[in-house]
Kinemage of the C-alpha trace (Angstrom):
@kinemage 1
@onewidth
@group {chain A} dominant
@subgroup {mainchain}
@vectorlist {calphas} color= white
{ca unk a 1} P 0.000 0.000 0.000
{ca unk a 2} L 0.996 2.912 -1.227
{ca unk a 3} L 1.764 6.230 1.659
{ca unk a 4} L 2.741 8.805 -1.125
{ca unk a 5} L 4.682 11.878 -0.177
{ca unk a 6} L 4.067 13.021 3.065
{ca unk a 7} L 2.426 16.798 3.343
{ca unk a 8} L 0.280 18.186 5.924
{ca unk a 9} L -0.203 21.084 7.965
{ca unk a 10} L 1.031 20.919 11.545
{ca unk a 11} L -1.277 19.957 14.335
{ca unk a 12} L 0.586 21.492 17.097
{ca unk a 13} L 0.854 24.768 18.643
{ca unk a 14} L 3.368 26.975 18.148
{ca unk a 15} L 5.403 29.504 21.530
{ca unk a 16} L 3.906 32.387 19.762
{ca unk a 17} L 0.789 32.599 20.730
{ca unk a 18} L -0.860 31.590 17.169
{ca unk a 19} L -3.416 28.729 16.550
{ca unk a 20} L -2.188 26.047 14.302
{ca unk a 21} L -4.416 23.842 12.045
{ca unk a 22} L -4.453 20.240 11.607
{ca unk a 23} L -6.659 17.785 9.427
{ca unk a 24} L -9.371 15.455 10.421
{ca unk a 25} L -11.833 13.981 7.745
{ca unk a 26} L -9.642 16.239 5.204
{ca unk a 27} L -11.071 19.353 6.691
{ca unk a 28} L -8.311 21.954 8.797
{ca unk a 29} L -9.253 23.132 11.805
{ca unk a 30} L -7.857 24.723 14.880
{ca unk a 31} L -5.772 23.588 17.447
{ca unk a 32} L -5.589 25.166 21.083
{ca unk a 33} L -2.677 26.565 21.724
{ca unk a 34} L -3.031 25.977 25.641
{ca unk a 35} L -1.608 22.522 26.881
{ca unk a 36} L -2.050 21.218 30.508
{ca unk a 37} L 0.633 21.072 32.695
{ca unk a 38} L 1.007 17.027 33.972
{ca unk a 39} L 2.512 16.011 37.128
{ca unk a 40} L 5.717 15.674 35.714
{ca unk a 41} L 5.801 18.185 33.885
{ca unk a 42} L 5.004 20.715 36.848
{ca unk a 43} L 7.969 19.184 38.502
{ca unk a 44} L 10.569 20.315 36.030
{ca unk a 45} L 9.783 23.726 35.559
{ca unk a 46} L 13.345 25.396 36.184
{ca unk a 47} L 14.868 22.387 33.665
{ca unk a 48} L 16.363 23.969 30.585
{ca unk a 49} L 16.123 21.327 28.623
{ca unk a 50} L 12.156 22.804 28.291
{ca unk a 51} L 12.584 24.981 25.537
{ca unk a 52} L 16.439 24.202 24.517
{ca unk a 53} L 17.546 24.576 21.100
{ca unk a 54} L 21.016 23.989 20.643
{ca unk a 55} L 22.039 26.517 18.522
{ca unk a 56} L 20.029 29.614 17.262
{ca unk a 57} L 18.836 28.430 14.067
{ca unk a 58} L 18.298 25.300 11.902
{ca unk a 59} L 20.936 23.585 10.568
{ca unk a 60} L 20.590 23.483 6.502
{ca unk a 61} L 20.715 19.405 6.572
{ca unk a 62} L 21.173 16.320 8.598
{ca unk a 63} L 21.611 13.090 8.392
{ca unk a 64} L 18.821 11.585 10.275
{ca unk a 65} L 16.510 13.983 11.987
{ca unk a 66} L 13.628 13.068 14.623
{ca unk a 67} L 10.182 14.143 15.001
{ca unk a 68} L 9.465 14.245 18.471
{ca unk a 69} L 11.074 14.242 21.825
{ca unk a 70} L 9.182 11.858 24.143
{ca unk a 71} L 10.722 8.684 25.105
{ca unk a 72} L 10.607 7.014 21.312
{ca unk a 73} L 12.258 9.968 19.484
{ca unk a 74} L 14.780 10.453 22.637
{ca unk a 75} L 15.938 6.444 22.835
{ca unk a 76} L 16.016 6.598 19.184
{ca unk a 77} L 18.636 9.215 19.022
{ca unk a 78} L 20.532 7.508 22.053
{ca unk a 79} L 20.685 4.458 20.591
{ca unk a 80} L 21.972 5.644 17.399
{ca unk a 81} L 24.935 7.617 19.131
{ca unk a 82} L 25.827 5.211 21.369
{ca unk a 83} L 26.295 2.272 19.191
{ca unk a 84} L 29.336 2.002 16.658
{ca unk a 85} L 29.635 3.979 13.730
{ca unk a 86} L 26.903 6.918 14.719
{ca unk a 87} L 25.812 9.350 12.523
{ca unk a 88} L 27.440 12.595 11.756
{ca unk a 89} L 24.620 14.921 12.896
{ca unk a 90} L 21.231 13.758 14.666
{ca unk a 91} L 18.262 16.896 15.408
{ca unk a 92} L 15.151 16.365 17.223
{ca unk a 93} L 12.688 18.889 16.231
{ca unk a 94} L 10.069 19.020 19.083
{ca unk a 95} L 6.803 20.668 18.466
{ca unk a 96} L 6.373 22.287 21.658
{ca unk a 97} L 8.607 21.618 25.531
{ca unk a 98} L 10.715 19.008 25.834
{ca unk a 99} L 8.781 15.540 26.444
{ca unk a 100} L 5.424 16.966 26.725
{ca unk a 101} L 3.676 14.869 24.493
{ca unk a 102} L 2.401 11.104 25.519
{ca unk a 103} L 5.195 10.398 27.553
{ca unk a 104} L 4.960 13.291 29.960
{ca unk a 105} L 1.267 13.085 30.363
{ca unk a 106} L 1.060 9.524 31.298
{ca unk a 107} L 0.503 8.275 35.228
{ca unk a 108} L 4.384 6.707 35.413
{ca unk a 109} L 3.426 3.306 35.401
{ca unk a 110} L 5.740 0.659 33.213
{ca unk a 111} L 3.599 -2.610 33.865
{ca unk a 112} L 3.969 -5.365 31.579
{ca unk a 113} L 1.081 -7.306 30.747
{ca unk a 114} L 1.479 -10.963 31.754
{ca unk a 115} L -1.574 -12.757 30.950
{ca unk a 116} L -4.560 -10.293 30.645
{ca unk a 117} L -3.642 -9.707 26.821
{ca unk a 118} L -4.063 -12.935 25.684
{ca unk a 119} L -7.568 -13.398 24.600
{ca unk a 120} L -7.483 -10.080 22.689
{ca unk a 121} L -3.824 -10.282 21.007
{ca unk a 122} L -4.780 -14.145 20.111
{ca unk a 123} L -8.092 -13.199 18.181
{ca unk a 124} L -6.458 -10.459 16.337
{ca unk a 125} L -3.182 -11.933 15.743
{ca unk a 126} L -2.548 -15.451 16.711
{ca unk a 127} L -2.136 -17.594 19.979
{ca unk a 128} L 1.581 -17.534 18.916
{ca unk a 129} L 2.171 -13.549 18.744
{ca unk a 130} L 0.104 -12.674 21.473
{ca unk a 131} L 2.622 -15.129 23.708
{ca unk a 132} L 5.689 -13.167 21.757
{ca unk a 133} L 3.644 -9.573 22.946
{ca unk a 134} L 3.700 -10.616 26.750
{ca unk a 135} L 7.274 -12.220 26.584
{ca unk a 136} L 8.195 -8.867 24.842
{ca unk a 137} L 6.448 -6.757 27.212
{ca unk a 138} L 8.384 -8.487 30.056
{ca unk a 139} L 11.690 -7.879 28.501
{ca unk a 140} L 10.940 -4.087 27.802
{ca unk a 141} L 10.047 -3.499 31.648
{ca unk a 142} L 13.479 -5.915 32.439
{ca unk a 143} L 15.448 -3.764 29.939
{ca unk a 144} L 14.066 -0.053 31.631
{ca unk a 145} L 14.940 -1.463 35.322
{ca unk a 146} L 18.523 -2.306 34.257
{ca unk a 147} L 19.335 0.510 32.808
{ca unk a 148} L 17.858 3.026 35.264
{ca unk a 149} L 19.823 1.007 37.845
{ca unk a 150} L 22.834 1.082 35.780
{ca unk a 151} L 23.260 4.413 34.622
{ca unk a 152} L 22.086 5.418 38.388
{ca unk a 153} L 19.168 7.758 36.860
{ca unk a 154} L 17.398 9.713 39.369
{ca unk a 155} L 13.845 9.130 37.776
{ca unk a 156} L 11.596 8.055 41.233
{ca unk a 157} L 12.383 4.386 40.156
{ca unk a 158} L 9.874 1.649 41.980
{ca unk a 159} L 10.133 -1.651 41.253
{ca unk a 160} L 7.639 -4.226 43.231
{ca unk a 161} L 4.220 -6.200 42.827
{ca unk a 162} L 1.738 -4.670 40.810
{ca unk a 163} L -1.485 -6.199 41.249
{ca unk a 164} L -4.484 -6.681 39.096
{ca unk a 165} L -7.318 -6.876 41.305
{ca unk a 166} L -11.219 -8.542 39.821
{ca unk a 167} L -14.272 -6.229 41.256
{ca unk a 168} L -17.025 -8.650 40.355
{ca unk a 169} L -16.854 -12.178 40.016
{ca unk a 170} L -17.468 -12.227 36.646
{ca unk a 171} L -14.669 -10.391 36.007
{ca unk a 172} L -12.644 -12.938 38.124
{ca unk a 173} L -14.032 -15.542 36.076
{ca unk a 174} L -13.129 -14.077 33.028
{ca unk a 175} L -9.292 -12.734 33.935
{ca unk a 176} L -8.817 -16.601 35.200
{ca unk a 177} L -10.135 -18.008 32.139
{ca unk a 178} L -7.925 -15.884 30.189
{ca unk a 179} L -4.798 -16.414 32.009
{ca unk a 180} L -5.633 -20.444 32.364
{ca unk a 181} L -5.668 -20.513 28.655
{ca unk a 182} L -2.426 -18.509 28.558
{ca unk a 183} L -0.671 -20.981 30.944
{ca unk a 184} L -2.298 -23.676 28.946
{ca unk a 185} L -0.340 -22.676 25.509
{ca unk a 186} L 2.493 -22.650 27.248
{ca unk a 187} L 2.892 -18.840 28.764
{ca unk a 188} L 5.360 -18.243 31.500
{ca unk a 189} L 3.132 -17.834 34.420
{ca unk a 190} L 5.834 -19.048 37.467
{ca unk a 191} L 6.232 -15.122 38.608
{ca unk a 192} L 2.571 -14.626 38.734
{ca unk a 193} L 0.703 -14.519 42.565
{ca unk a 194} L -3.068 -15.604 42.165
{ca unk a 195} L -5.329 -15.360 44.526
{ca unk a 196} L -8.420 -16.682 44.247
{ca unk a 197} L -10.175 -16.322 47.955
{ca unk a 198} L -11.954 -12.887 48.254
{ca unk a 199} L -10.944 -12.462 51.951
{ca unk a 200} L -7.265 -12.813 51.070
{ca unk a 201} L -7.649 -10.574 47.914
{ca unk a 202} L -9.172 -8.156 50.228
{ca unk a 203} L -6.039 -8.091 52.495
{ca unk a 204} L -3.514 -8.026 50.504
{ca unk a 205} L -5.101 -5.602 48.066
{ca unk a 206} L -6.752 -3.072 50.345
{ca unk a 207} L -9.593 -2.987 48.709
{ca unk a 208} L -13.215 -3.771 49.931
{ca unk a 209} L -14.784 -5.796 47.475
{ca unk a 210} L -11.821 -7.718 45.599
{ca unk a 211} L -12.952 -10.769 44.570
{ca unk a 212} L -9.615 -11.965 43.269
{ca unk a 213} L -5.759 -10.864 42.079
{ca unk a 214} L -2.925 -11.166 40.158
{ca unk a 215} L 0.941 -10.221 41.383
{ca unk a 216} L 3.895 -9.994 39.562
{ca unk a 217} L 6.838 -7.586 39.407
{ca unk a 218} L 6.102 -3.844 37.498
{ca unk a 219} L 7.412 -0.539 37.965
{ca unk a 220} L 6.728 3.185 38.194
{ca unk a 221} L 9.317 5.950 37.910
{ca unk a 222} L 8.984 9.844 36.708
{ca unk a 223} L 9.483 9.132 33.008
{ca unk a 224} L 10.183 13.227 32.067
{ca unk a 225} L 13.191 12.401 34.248
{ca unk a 226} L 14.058 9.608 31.828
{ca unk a 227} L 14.128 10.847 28.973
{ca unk a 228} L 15.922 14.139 30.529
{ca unk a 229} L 19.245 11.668 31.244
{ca unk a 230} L 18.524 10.119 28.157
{ca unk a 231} L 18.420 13.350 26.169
{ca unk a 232} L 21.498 15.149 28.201
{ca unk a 233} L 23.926 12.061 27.220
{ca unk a 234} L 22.445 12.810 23.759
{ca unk a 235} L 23.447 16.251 23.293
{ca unk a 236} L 26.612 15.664 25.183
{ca unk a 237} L 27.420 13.370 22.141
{ca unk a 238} L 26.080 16.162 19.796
{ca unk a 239} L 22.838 16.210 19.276
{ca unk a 240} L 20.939 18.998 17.808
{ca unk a 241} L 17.537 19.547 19.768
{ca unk a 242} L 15.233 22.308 18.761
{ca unk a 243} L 12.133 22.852 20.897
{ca unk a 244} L 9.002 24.948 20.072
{ca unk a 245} L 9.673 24.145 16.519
{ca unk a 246} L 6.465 22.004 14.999
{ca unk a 247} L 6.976 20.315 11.450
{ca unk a 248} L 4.525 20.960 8.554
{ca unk a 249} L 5.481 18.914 6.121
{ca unk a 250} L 7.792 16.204 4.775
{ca unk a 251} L 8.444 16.635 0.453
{ca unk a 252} L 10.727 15.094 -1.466
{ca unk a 253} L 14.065 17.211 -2.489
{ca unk a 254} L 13.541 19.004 -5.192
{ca unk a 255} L 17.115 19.672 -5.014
{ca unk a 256} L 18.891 16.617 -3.886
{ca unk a 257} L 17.697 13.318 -5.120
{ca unk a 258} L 17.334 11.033 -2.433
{ca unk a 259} L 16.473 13.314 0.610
{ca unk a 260} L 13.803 14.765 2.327
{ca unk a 261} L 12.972 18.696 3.407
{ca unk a 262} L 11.452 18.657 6.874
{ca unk a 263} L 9.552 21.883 6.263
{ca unk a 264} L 9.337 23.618 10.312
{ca unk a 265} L 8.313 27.328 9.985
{ca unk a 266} L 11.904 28.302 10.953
{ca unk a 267} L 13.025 27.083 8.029
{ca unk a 268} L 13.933 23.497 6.787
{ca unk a 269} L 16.074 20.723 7.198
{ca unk a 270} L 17.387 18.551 4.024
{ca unk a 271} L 18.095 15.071 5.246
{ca unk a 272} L 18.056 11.290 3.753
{ca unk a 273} L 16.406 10.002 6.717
{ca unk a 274} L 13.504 11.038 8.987
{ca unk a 275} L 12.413 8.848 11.909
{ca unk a 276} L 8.632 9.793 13.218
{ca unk a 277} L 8.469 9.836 17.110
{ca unk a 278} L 5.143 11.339 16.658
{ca unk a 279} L 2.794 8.846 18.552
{ca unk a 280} L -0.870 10.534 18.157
{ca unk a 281} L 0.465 13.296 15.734
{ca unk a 282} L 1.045 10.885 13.330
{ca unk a 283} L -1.317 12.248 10.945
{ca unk a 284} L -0.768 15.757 11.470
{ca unk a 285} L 2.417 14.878 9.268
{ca unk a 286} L 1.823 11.842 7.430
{ca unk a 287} L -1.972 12.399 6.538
{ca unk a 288} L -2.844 8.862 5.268
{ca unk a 289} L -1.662 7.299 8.507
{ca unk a 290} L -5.204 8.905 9.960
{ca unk a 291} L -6.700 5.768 9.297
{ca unk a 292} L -3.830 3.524 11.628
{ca unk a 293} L -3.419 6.016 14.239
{ca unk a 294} L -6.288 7.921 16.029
{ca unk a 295} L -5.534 10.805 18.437
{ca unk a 296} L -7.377 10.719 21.600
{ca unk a 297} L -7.273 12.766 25.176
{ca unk a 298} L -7.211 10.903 27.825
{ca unk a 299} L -7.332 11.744 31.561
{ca unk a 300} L -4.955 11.375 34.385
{ca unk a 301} L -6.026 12.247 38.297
{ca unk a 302} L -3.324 13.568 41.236
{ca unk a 303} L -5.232 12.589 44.639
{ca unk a 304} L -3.287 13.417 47.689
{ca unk a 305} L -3.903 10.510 50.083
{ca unk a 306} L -5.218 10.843 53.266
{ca unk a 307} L -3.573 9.810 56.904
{ca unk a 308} L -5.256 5.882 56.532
{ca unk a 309} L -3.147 5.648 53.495
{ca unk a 310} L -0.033 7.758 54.471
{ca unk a 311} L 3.233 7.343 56.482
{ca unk a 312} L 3.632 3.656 57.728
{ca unk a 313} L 0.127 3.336 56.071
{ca unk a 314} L 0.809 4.243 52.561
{ca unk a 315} L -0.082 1.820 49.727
{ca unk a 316} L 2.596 -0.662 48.420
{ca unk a 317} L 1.300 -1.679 45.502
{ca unk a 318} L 0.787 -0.320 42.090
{ca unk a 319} L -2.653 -1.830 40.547
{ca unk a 320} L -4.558 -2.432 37.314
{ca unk a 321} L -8.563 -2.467 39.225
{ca unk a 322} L -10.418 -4.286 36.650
{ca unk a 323} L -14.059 -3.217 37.708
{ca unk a 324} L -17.249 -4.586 36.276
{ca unk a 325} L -18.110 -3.661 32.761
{ca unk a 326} L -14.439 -3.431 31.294
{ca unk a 327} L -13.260 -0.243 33.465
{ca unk a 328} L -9.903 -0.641 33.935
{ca unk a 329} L -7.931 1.934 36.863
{ca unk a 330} L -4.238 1.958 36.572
{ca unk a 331} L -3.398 3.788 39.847
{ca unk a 332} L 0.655 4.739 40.878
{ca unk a 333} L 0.823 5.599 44.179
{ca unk a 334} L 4.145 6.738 43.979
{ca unk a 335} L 5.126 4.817 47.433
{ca unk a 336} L 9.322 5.112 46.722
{ca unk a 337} L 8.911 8.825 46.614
{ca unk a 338} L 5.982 12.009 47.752
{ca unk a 339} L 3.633 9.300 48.061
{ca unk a 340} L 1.004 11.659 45.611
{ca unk a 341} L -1.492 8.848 43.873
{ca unk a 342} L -1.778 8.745 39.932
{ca unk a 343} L -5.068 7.133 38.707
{ca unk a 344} L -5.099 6.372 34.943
{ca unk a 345} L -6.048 3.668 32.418
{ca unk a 346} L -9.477 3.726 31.373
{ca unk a 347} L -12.257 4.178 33.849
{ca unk a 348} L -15.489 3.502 34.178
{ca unk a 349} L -16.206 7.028 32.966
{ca unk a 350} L -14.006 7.624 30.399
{ca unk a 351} L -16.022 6.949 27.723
{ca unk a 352} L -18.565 10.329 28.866
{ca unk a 353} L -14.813 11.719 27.881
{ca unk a 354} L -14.693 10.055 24.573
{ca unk a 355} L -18.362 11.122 23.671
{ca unk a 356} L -17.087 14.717 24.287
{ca unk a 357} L -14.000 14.294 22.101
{ca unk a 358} L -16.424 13.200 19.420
{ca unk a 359} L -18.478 15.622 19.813
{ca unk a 360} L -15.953 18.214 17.952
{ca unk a 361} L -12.821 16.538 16.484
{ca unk a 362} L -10.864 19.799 17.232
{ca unk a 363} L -10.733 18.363 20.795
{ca unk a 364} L -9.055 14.588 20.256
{ca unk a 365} L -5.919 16.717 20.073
{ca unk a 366} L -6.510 18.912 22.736
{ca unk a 367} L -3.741 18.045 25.790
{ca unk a 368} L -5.202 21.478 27.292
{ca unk a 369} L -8.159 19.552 29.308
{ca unk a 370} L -8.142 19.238 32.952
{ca unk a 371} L -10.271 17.823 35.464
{ca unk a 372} L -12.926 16.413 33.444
{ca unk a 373} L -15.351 15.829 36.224
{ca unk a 374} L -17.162 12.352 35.302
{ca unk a 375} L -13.419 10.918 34.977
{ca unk a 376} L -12.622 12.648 38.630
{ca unk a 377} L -16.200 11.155 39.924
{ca unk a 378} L -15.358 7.609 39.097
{ca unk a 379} L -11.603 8.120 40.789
{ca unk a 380} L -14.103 8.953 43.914
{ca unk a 381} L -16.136 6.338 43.756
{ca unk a 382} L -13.524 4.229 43.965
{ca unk a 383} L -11.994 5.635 46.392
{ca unk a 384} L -14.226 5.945 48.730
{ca unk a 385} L -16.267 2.461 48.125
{ca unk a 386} L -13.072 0.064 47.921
{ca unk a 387} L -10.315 2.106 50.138
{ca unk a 388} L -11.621 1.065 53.799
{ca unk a 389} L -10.876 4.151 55.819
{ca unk a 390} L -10.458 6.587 52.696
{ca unk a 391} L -12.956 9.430 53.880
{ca unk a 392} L -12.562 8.902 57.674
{ca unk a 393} L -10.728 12.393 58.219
{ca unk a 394} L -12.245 14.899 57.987
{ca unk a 395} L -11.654 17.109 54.611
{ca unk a 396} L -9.020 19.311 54.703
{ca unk a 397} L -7.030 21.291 52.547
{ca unk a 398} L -4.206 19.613 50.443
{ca unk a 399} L -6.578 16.190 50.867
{ca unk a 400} L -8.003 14.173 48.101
{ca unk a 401} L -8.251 14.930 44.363
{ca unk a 402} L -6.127 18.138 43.532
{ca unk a 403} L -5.693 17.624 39.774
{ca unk a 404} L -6.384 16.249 36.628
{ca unk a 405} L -4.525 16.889 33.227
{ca unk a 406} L -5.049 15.718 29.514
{ca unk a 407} L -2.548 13.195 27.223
{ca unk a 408} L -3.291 11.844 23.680
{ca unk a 409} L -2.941 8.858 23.206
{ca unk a 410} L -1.851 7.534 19.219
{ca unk a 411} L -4.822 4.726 19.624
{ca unk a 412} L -3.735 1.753 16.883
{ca unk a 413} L -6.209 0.598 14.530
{ca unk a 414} L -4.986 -3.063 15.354
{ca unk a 415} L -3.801 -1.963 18.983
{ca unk a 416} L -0.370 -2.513 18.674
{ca unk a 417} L 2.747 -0.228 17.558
{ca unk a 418} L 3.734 0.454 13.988
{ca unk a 419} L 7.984 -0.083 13.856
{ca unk a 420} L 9.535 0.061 10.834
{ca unk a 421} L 10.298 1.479 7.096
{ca unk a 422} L 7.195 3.670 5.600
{ca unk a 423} L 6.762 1.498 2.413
{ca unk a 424} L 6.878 3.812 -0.519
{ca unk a 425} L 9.247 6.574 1.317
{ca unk a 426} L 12.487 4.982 1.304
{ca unk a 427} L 14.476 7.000 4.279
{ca unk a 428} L 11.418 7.339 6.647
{ca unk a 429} L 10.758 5.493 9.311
{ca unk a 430} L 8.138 4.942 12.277
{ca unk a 431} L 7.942 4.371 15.902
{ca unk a 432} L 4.347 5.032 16.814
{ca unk a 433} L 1.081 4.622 17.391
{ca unk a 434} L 1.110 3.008 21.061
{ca unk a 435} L -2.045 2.729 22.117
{ca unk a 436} L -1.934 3.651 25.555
{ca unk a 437} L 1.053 1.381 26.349
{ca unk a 438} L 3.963 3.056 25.442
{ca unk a 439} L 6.010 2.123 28.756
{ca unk a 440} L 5.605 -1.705 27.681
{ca unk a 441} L 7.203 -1.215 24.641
{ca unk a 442} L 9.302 1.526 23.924
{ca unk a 443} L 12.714 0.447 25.722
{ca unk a 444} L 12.423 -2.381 23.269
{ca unk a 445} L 10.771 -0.760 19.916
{ca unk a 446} L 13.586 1.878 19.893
{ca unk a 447} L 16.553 -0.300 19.874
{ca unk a 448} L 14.584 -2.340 17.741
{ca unk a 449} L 14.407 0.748 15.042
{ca unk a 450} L 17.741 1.852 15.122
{ca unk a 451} L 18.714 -2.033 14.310
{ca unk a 452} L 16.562 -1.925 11.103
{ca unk a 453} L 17.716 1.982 10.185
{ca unk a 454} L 21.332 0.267 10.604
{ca unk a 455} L 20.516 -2.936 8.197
{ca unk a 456} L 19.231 -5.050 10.139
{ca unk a 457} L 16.475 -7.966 9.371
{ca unk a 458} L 13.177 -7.894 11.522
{ca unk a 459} L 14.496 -10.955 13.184
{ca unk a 460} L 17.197 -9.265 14.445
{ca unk a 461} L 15.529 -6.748 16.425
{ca unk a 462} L 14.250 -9.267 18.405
{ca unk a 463} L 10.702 -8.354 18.782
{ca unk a 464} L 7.359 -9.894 18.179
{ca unk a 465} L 6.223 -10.010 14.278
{ca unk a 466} L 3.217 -8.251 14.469
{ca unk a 467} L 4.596 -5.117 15.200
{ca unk a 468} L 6.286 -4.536 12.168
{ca unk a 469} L 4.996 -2.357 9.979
{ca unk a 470} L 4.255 -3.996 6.557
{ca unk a 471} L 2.051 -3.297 3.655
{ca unk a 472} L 0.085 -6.687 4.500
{ca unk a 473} L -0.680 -5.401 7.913
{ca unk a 474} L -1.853 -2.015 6.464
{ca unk a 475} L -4.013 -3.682 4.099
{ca unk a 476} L -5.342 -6.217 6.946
{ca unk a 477} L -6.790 -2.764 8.851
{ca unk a 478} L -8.287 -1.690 5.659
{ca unk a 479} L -9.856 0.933 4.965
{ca unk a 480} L -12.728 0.819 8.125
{ca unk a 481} L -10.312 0.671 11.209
{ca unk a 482} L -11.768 0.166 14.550
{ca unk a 483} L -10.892 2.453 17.060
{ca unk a 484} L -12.558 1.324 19.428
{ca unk a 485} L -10.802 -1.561 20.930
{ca unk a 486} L -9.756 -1.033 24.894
{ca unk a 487} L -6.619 0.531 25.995
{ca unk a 488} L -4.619 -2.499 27.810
């Protein structure tokens, strides 16, 4: 299949106070310029690296340059300067501050699936690949916690059980049918903790109401901080980064066969190979990839715990809450460092949030939400029907939910990255389209990139088959994706 040259106007917002346009359904329209500040990125406010542009103006040409700063476009780069024979000159172009896309706007949780995936990654792809996806998720988390501990990088690292805890019992019954069938084919299931008595799930859980649970070994960190060591070894090494600086358009040389212009509106860069880091902005650049990669908002809720849950009392788990009717709360309760509570994923509310994003496709791009109050109610709710003890005290100021920002997510037509060579546009390549998931496979995807950009075979990255992106997987999706699958 075809992608053609890639042109497009930008759908990000430029430092200068204008209102940029993007394209959904082939009609422009406008983007806010105003973009919620996440927890993380509130907590890096005197950083530099913000709005940093390494030198004053655009270098004429490149050899590779990267669209996008978050943790794809950032490992990118530092895999391809760190490994033998780099290129000469690397830029990132980021549309806005450093890392504020998906990656700084998610709840810091890097939990690899280990069973739940099964069902739906075996219907769409095979019994075979979806036991490749959770062996590959596994890896990716393996791969993060050895290099944060090895490079010593001060990113809030936690690394215990995570727990996936059944509301109902026929959501128990279905999560143990699920990972009995995965066990069954042969999964790796050793490191898992189930519990199947309620009392027990109760206890070790916390929560009233647990009917059953899953443990196994996950982490959460402050992944800004991340990609900030990532990105300072970069530019230590040479890298060119150039915030505030969106990218309109990709054309063909007219000038020099064989390379690119990455049109910006500071000018353009003439390179023969472009990597897109560009998750749910996809589109915005590459216009037919609308139909693999829908933008979304999604919410994200800071709750500042009360005294049953802090000091000696704090929670020591970070959970997946898999409530009746296919909600799903990812919280991170932060319990290495300030203790704050993160509640993503996809509650039982969020889709009053995606019935407002419909409602005006100008807002699937807008990161400017905050506290989107049915997503905030359900956060409540839980709280204060599973949490024994949550509402004892008293309110006070400083207690309870404080804040709640925006993220798009780059939702996957199949639900599953696209890695690889952009057939047609030899020189441009892809790492996007995460669905949600990013943390469970980016420290894998990445490295898995630069291999191909470097010569490499597919089977040399390492990674699961159905991730690559191929012309027979675009043509699977078709022309009628559906969006609509969960977030896992």
């Amino acid at each position: 299949m075809a992608m053609g040259s890639s042109h497009s106007q930008s759908q990000t917002a430029s430092n200068d106070g204008s209102r940029a346009t993007g394209v959904e359904g082939g009609k422009a329209f406008p983007i806010p310029t105003g973009m919620s500040l996440s927890h993380w990125l509130q907590g890096v406010r005197a950083s530099r690296l913000l709005d940093h542009r390494t030198t004053e103006a655009l270098p004429a040409s490149a050899d590779v340059v990267i669209i996008g700063s978050g943790m794809s476009g950032t490992l990118t780069a530092y895999e391809l300067l760190t490994r033998p024979n780099p290129p000469k000159s690397i830029v990132i172009l980021e549309a806005r501050e450093l890392c504020s896309g998906a990656t700084g706007r998610n709840a810091g949780h890097c939990k690899p699936d280990q069973y739940r995936g099964f069902g739906k990654y075996g219907k769409l792809f095979g019994e075979e690949q979806a036991k490749k996806l959770l062996e590959h998720e596994l890896e990716t988390w393996t791969r993060l916690v050895e290099f944060v501990e090895k490079e010593k990088v001060e990113c809030d690292l936690w690394v215990g059980d995570t727990l996936d805890v059944a509301m109902s019992q026929g959501v128990a019954d279905k999560a143990l049918a699920v990972f009995e069938a995965y066990k069954a084919y042969g999964g790796k299931v050793d490191h898992i903790k189930y519990i199947s008595d309620p009392i027990e799930a109760e206890k070790v859980s916390r929560l009233k109401g647990a009917q059953a649970l899953w443990a196994w070994k996950a982490s959460t960190l402050y992944p800004w901080k991340l990609v900030a060591h990532l990105m300072n070894t970069c530019l230590s090494k040479g890298l060119n980064l150039q915030t505030w600086t969106p990218v309109t358009s990709v054309t063909a040389s007219q000038a020099t066969a064989g390379r690119w212009d990455v049109h910006t509106a500071r000018g353009a860069i003439r390179t023969p190979t472009v990597v897109y880091a560009t998750n749910a902005y996809t589109s915005a650049i590459l216009p037919a990839f609308a139909k693999y990669i829908q933008p979304t908002a999604h919410m994200c809720n800071r709750v500042v715990p009360p005294r049953a849950f802090a000091g000696s009392h704090a929670l020591q788990h970070s959970y997946g809450v898999l409530a009746a009717g296919g909600g799903l709360y990812s919280i991170n309760p932060r319990c290495s460092s300030d203790g704050i509570v993160l509640f993503g994923g996809s509650n039982p509310n969020q889709g009053q949030l995606k019935a407002y994003l419909d409602a005006d496709p100008a807002r699937l791009f807008d990161d400017g939400l905050s506290n989107f109050k049915p997503v905030t109610d359900a956060v409540n709710d839980l709280t204060a029907a599973a949490f024994e003890g949550w509402n004892e005290d008293a309110p006070a100021p400083g207690v309870g939910p404080d804040y709640a920002w925006s993220g798009i997510i780059g939702l996957s037509a199949d639900s599953l990255p696209f890695i690889g060579a952009l057939p047609d546009l030899p020189g441009q390549w892809i790492c996007a389209g995460f669905h949600g998931h990013g943390m469970a496979h980016i420290f894998t995807c990445a490295p898995g990139l630069v291999t191909l950009m470097q010569g490499g075979t597919w089977a040399d990255t390492g990674l699961p088959e159905c991730l690559e992106l191929t012309t027979e997987r675009l043509q699977k999706i078709g022309d009628t994706p559906n969006f609509n699958k969960p977030v896992v």
